[in-house]
Structure formats: C-alpha cells, structure tokens
C-alpha positions as CSV (number, residue, x, y, z in Angstrom):
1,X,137.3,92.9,37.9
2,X,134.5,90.1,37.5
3,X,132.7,88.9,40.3
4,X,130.5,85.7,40.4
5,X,126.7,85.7,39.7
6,X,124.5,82.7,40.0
7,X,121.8,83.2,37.7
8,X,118.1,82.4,38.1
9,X,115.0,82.2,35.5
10,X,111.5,82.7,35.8
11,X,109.6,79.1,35.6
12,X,106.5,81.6,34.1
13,X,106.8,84.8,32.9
14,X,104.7,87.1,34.6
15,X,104.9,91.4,35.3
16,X,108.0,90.7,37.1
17,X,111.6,90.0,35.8
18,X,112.5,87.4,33.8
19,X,115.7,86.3,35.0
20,X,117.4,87.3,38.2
21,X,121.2,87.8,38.7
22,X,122.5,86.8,41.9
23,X,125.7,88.1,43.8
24,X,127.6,85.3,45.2
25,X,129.8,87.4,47.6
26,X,129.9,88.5,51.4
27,X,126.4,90.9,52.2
28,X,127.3,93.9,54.0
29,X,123.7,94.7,54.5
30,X,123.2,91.5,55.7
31,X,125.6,91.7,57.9
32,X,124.9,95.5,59.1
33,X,120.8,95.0,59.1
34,X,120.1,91.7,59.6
35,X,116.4,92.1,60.4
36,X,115.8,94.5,57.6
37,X,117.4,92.3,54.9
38,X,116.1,89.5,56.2
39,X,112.8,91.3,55.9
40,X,113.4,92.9,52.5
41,X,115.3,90.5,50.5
42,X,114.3,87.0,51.9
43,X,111.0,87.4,53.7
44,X,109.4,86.6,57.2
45,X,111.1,82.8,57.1
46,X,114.8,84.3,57.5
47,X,113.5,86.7,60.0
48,X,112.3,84.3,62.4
49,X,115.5,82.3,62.0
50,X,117.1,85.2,62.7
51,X,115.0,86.4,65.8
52,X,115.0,82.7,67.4
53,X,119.1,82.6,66.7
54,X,119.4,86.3,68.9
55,X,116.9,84.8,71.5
56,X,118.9,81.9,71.9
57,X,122.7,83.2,72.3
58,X,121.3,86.2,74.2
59,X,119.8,83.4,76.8
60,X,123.1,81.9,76.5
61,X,125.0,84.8,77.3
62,X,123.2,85.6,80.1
63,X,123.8,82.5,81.4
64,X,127.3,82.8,81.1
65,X,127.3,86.2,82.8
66,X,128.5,87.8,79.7
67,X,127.6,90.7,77.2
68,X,124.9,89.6,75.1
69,X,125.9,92.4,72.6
70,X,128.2,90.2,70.6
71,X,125.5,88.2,69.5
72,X,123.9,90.6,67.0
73,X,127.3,91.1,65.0
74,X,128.2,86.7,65.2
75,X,124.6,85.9,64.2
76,X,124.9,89.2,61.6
77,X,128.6,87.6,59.9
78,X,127.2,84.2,59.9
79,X,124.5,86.0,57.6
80,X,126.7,88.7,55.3
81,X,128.2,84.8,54.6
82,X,125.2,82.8,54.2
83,X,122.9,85.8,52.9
84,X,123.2,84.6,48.8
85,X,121.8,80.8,50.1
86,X,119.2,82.5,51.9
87,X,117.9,84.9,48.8
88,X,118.7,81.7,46.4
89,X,116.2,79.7,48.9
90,X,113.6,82.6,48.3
91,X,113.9,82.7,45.1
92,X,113.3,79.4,44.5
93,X,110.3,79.3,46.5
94,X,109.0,82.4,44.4
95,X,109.1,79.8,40.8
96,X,112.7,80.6,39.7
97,X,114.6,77.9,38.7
98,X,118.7,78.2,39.1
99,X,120.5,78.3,35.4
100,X,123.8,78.4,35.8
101,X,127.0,81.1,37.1
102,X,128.6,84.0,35.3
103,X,131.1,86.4,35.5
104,X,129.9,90.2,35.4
105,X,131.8,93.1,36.0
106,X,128.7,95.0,38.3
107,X,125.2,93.8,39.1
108,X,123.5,95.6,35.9
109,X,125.5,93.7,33.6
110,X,125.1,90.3,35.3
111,X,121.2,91.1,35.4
112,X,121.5,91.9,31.3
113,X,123.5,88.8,30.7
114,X,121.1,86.6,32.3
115,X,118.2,88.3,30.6
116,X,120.1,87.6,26.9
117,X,120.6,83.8,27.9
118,X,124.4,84.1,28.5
119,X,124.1,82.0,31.8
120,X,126.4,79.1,32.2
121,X,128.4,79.6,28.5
C-alpha cells in the first residue's frame, strides 16, 4: 500500500543528504515521546513549545481541581498530528527547499525516489 511523502531538496549540497523524504502520516513517536522527538527530530524550538504548552494546561488543571495527567497524552496527539509540519518547519530552516509529494510504498523507497528526481511526476 502507498503512503504519502512530501519531498524536500537540499538548496546546497553538502556531506549530508541530498533530498529528504518526508512521512505525511500520524507520529507515534511523537505522540509517545514528545520531548525526545521534539528534541531529536525538530530541535530545541518544538521543545520549548512543547514544555510551555505542559506548563500551561498543567496550571490549568490545577486550577480546575483536576488530574493534570491528561495533559501529556492531549498536548502528545495534538503532536503525532502535527509532528510532519513541525519536521517540515525544520527542515526548512536547515536550507531545504519543499519539491513536491509522492507515493512510496516504505520510507527507503520514498527516500530513493526523491534522490532520482521522481518528486511531483
């Protein structure tokens, strides 16, 4: 079964990749391990996001009188759904420049089709 892959080139080519190939699906890991894919995948900016959004409906449910435990798995779903904005926003801010979408059936063949310049045809 294909699954939907935004696709991202370098704007240089340096050591690193060329092209990257982008899931455009539901994170579990964001969802799971919000602070360490934040961390990992996205960098310190999403992590602070993260971190100030915890503070904020913790606050609020102690103000409430209610279990501030809930608020790690809402602000964790809100990320799983928003995590491939969030690592297209990084890598935009690293000099990649969005190319276009594909269908792959698994992430190594999305990464090869973006490398061979199949990306939007």
């Amino acid at each position: 079964m294909s699954k939907p892959y935004s696709i991202f080139h370098a704007e240089r080519q340096t050591e690193g990749l060329a092209a990257r190939a982008l899931p455009q699906r539901f994170s579990w890991y964001a969802f799971l391990l919000t602070p360490a894919w934040a961390l990992h995948r996205t960098g310190w900016r999403t992590f602070l996001i993260w971190l100030v959004a915890l503070i904020a409906l913790s606050v609020l449910a102690s103000l409430l009188d209610a279990r501030s435990g809930w608020a790690y798995w809402l602000i964790g779903l809100y990320f799983g759904f928003a995590a491939p904005e969030f690592e297209a926003g990084e890598l935009k801010r690293q000099g990649f420049r969005e190319a276009g979408f594909l269908l792959a059936g698994s992430d190594v063949e999305a990464e090869v089709l973006a490398i061979s310049g199949e990306a939007g045809k």
